[in-house]
C-alpha positions in Angstrom: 0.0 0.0 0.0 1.3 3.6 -1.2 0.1 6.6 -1.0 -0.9 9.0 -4.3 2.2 11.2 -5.2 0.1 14.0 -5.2 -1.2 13.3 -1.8 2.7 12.7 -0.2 3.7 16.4 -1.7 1.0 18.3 -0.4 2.0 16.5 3.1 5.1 17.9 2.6 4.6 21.2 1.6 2.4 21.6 4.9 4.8 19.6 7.3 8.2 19.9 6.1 10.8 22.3 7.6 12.8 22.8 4.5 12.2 22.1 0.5 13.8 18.7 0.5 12.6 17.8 4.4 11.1 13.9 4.0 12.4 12.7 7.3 11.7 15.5 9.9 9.1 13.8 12.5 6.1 15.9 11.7 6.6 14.3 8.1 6.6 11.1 8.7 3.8 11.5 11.9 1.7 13.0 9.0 2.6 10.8 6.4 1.8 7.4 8.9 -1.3 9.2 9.6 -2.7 9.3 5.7 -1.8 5.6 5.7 -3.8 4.6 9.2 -6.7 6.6 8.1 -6.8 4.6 4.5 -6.0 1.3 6.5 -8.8 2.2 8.7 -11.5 2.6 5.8 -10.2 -0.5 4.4 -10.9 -2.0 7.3 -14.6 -1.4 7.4 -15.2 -3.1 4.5 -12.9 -5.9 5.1 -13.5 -6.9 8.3 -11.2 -10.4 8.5 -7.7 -8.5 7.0 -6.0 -9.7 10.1 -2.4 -9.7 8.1 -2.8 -5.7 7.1 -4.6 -4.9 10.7 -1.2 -6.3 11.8 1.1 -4.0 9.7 -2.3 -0.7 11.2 -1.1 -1.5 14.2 2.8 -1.4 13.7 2.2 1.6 12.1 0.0 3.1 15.2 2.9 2.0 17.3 5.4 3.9 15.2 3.5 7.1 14.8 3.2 7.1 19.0 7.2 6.6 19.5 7.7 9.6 17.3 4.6 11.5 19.3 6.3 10.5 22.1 9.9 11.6 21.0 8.4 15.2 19.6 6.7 15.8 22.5 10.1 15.7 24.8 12.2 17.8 22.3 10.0 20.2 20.8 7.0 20.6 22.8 5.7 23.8 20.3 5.6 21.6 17.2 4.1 18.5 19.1 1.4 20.9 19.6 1.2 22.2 16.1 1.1 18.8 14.6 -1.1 17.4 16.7 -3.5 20.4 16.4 -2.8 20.1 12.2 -3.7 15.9 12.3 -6.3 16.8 14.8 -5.1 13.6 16.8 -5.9 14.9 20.2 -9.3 15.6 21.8 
C-alpha cells in the first residue's frame, strides 16, 4: 500500500521544515497518519484482513514513538502537529 504522489507532496509542503525535508518527525507522523486513516477505511469493509490490521497496528505503534519523541524535544511543534492531524481531543 502507497500513497498517491500527489497526496505525499501536499504533506510535505504543509509539514516539512525545509524544501527537500522527507524525514523531519512531523513528516513522517503526517505521512503514517494518511496511511492509518486509509487502513482504517479499508478495514470497514474488510473486516477479516487480520495480516494488514497487523502491519495498522505497527504503524500506530510507530507514529506514537515519534509522538512521544516530539513531545520531549519540541513541545511547540508536538502541539502544532497534533492540532494540524487533529489527533488529540
Amino acid at each position: 500500500m502507497s500513497l498517491e504522489k500527489s497526496i505525499v507532496e501536499k504533506i510535505l509542503k504543509s509539514f516539512s521544515r525545509s524544501e527537500a525535508d522527507t524525514g523531519s518527525p512531523e513528516v513522517q507522523i503526517a505521512l503514517l497518519t494518511q496511511k492509518i486513516n486509509i487502513l482504517t477505511e479499508h478495514f470497514k469493509k474488510h473486516k477479516q484482513d487480520y495480516h494488514s490490521r497487523r502491519g495498522l497496528l505497527k504503524m500506530i505503534s510507530r507514529r506514537k514513538k515519534l509522538l512521544s519523541y516530539i513531545k520531549k524535544n519540541a513541545p511547540e511543534i508536538y502541539q502544532t502537529t497534533i492540532s494540524q492531524l487533529s489527533l488529540r481531543k
